[in-house]
C-alpha positions in Angstrom: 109.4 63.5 104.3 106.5 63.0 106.8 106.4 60.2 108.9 103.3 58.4 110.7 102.8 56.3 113.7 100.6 53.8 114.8 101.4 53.1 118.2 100.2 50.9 121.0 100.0 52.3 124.8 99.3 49.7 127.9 98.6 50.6 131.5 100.8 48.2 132.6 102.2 44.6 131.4 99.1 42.8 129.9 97.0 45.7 130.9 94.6 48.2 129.2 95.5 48.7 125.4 95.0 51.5 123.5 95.9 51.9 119.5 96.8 55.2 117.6 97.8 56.7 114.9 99.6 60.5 114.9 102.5 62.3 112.9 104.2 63.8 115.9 104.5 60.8 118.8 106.6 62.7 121.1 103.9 65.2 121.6 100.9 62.7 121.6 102.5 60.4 123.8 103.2 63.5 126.1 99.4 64.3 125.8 98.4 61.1 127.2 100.9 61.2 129.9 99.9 64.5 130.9 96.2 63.9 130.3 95.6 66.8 128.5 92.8 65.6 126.7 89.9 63.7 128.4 89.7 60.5 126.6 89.9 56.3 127.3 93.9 57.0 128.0 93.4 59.1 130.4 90.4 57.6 133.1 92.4 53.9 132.6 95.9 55.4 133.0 97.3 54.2 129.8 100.4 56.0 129.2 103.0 52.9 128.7 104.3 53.4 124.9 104.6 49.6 124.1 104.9 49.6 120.6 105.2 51.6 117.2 105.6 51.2 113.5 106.8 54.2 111.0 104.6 54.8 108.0 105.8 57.1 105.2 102.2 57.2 104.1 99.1 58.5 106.3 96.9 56.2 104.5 98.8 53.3 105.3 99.3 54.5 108.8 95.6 54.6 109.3 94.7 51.6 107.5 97.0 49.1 109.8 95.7 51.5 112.8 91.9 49.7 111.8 93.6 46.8 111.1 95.6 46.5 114.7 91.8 47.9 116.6 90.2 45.2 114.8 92.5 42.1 115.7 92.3 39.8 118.7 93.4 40.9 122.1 96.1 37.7 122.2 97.2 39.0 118.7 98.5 42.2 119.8 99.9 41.0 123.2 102.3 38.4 121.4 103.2 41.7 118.7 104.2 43.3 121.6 105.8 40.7 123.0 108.0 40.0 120.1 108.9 43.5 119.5 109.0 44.2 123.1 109.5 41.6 125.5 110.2 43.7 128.7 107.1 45.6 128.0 109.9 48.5 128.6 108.7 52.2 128.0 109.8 53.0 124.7 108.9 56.5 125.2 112.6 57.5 126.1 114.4 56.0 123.3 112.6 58.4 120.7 114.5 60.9 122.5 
């Protein structure tokens, strides 16, 4: 069975957000890190993976990825924050 993200990468704590969806994380998050692909990740240095949600379903996976880009910046800092209140890398415990 396939499995989706919808993650959430920060420059830092309370820094630049950026939202995504993918079905392989270890190798987009290794994109951004890398900056393999020109893009908003890559010129503000947002690499951090801060948070992530499995979807079994790419629709659903792309339908909270809207939702997420369309709510409030104070929304998504206290969903990290519950999830996440370190703001730790999470990149090493998909591993």
């Amino acid at each position: 069975m396939k499995q989706y993200y919808v993650y959430i990468l920060a420059s830092k704590r309370n820094g630049t957000l950026y939202i995504g969806v993918t079905n392989n994380i270890l190798k987009r998050i290794a994109q951004h890190r890398q900056k393999a692909i020109a893009s908003f990740t890559s010129k503000y240095h947002v690499n951090m993976l801060v948070y992530y949600e499995i979807h079994e379903d790419i629709s659903m996976a792309i339908l909270r990825e809207k939702q997420l880009k369309k709510w409030r910046r104070k929304w998504k800092l206290v969903l990290i924050e519950r999830e996440n209140p370190d703001w730790a890398d999470l990149y090493d415990s998909l591993f």
